[in-house]
C-alpha positions as CSV (number, residue, x, y, z in Angstrom):
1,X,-15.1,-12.6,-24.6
2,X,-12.9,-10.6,-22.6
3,X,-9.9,-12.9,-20.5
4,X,-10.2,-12.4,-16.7
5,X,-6.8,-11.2,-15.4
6,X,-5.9,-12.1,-12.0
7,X,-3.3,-10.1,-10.2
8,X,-2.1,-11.9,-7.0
9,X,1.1,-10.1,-6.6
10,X,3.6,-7.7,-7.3
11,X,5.2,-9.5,-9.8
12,X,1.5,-10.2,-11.9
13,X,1.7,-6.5,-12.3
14,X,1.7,-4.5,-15.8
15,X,4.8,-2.6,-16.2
16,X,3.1,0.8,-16.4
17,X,1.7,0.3,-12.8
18,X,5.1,-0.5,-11.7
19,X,6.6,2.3,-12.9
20,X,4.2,4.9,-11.4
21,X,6.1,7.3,-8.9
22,X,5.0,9.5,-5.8
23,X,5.3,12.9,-6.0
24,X,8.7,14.3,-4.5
25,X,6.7,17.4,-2.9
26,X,4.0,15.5,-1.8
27,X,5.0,14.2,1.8
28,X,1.9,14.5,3.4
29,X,3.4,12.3,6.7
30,X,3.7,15.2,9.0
31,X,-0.1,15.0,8.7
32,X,-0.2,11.6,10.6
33,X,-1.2,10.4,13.5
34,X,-1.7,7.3,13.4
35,X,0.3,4.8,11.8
36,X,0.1,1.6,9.0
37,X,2.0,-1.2,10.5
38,X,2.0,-4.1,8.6
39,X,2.3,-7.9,9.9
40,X,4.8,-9.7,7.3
41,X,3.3,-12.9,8.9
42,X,0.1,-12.1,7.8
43,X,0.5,-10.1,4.6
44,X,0.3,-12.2,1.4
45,X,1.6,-9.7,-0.7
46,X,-2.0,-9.3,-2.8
47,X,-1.2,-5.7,-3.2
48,X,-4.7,-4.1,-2.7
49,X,-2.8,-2.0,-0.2
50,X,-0.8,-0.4,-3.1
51,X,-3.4,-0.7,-5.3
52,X,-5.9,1.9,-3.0
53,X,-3.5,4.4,-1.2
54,X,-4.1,7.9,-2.3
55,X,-0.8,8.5,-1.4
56,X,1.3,6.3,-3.5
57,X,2.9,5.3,-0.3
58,X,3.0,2.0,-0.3
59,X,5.8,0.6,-2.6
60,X,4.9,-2.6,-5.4
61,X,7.3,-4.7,-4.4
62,X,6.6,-8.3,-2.6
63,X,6.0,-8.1,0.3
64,X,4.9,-3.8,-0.3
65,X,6.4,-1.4,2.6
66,X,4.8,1.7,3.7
67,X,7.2,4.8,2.8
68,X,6.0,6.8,5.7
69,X,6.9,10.0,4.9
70,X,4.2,9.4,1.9
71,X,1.9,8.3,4.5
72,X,-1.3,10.7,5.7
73,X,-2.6,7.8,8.1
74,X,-6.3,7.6,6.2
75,X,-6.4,3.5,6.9
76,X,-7.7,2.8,3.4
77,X,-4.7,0.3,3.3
78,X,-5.8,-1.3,6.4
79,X,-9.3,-1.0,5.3
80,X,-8.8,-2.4,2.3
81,X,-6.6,-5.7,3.4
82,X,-8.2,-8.9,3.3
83,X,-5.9,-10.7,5.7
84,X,-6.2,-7.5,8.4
85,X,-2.6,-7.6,8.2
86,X,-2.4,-3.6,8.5
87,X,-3.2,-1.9,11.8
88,X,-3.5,1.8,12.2
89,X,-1.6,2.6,15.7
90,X,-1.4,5.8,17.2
91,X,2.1,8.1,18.4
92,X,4.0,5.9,15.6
């Protein structure tokens, strides 16, 4: 029987995960236009948005920030979030 492993923050995260880095050549945020801002009153640091950008632009740390320069605007991370503490707002 396999054990269930329940990850409910940054600091439940394996080491390897951690460690994975963004690309130094791949800033994509010159592609943006619109914008991930998160509400730190909201967020409960459950790290699906980390776990889902394509990007790699949002960091694993409690509570995650969004390294915009990473950041293509796609909204997975705001689709993804459970507590809809990511909005997507436009001209940021």
């Amino acid at each position: 029987m396999t054990e269930k492993v329940e990850i409910r923050g940054a600091r439940d995260m394996p080491p390897m995960a951690k460690s994975l880095g963004r690309m130094s050549w791949n800033k994509t945020g010159s592609w943006r236009n619109v914008t991930p801002v998160i509400d730190y009153d909201k967020c409960t640091s459950c790290m699906l948005c980390w776990k889902f950008c394509p990007d790699l632009a949002v960091t694993c740390a409690d509570p995650p920030e969004i390294i915009l320069e990473y950041c293509k605007g796609c909204g997975v991370c705001a689709e993804e979030c459970p507590v809809d503490a990511i909005v997507m707002r436009e001209g940021l």
